[in-house]
N, C-alpha and C positions, 0 to 999 in steps of 0.2 A: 305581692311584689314580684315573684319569679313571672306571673303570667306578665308582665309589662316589660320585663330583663331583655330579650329579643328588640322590642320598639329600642328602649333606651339603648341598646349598641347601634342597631342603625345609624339612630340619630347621632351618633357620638359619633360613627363610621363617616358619616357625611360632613357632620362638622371639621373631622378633623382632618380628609381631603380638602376643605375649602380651606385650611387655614395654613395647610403644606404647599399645596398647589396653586401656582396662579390662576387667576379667574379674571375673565373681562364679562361685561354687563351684558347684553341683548339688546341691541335693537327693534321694536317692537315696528311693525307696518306702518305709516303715518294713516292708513284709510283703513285699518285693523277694525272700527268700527262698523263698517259696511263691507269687508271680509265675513266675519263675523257671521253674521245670517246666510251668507253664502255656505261657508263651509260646512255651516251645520244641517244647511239642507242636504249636501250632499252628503253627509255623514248619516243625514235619517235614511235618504234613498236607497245607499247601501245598506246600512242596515235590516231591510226590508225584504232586499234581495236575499242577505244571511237568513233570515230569516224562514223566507221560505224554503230556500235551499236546507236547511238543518228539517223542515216538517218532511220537505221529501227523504233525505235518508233515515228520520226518524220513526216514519211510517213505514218503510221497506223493514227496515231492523224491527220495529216493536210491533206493531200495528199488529202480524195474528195474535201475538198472546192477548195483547189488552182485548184485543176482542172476542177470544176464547175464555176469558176469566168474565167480561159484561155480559155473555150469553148465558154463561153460567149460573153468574148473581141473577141476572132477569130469570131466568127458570124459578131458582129456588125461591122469589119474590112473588111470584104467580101461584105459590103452593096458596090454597086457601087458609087450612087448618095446618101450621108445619111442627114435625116431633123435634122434641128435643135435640135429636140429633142432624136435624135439618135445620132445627138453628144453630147451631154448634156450625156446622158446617158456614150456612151461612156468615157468622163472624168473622170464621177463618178465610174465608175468598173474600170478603170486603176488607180485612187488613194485609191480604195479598194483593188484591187490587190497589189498595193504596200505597204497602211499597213499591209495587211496579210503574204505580205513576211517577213517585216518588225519584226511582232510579232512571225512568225515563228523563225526566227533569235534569240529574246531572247530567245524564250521555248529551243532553241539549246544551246545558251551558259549559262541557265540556269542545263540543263540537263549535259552539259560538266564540271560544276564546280562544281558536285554533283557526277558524277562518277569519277573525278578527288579527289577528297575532302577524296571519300570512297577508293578509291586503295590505297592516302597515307593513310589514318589511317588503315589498313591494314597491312602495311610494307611496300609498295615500298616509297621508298624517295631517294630525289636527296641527299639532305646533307649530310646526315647521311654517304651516302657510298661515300661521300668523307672526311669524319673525323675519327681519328683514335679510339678515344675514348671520349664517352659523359661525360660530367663533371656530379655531381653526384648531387643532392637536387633541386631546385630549378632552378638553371641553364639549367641543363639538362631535364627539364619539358619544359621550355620555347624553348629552344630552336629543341625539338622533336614537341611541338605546331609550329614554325615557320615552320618548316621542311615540316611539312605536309601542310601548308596553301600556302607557296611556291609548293611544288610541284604539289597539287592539279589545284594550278592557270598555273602553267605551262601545265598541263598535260589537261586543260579545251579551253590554248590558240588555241589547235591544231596541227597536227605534219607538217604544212608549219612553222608555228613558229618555231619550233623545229628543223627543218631544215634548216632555215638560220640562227637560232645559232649555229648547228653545220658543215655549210658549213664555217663561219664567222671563227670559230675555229680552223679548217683545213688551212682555208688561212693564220691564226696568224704563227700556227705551220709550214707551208712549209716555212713563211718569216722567223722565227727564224731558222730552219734547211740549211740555205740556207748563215745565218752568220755564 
């Protein structure tokens, strides 16, 4: 129960802004359908760019060690006959290896949800360009804050992500086009 205590205040937090504060609907795009594959293509293409962008300072920052720990493991791999203590060894650099990939990993999705974070609050957003107009005070803050914290995180997941939402998409809309 405690691990769930956190969700259940949120939800209670938001419910009971919605039920203090007034709130107006959304108008959604009337061509939001054919928006829709637009945005998301640009959303992959960026993506792409973060992406590479994250390999190049990933490789400046990690790049000698990972490849001072693989030269390493290849040598002691090459041993024909290895002692005990040569494999000992070896275990111990392949589970160093692995945590360095490992920590490489978050420095990556930490750097993706920091260049994802910065391009929406900039202006790129998913939401936004699919609504026709932001409601205005309070509403309209909250929901240009969501806008960017979504888009950020999509934009941090990666454009494989991005891509099976909008292959997912594609197949929705061929099955409707098809009734």
């Amino acid at each position: 129960m405690q691990r769930y205590l956190f969700t259940l205040i949120v939800i209670l937090a938001i419910a009971g802004v919605g039920i203090v504060l007034p709130t107006q609907g959304l108008s959604v795009q009337p061509n939001s359908l054919t928006v829709f594959p637009v945005v998301f293509a640009s959303v992959l293409l960026i993506c792409l760019f973060v992406e590479r962008a994250i390999e190049v300072f990933l490789s400046a920052l990690r790049g000698g060690g990972a490849d001072r720990l693989d030269l390493a493991l290849t040598q002691l791999k090459l041993i024909a006959t290895p002692s005990k203590e040569q494999l000992d060894q070896l275990g111990a650099l392949t589970i160093s290896r692995s945590e360095y990939r490992s920590h490489s990993r978050l420095i990556a999705q930490q750097m993706g949800l920091c260049f994802g974070l910065m391009i929406a609050l900039v202006g790129f957003r998913i939401l936004g360009s699919l609504v026709l107009e932001l409601p205005s005070g309070w509403q309209g803050k909250a929901f240009t804050l969501l806008d960017i914290l979504l888009t950020g995180s999509v934009l941090a997941g990666g454009s494989d992500a991005v891509n099976k939402l909008t292959k997912a998409y594609g197949h929705i809309m061929a099955a409707v086009s098809r009734k």
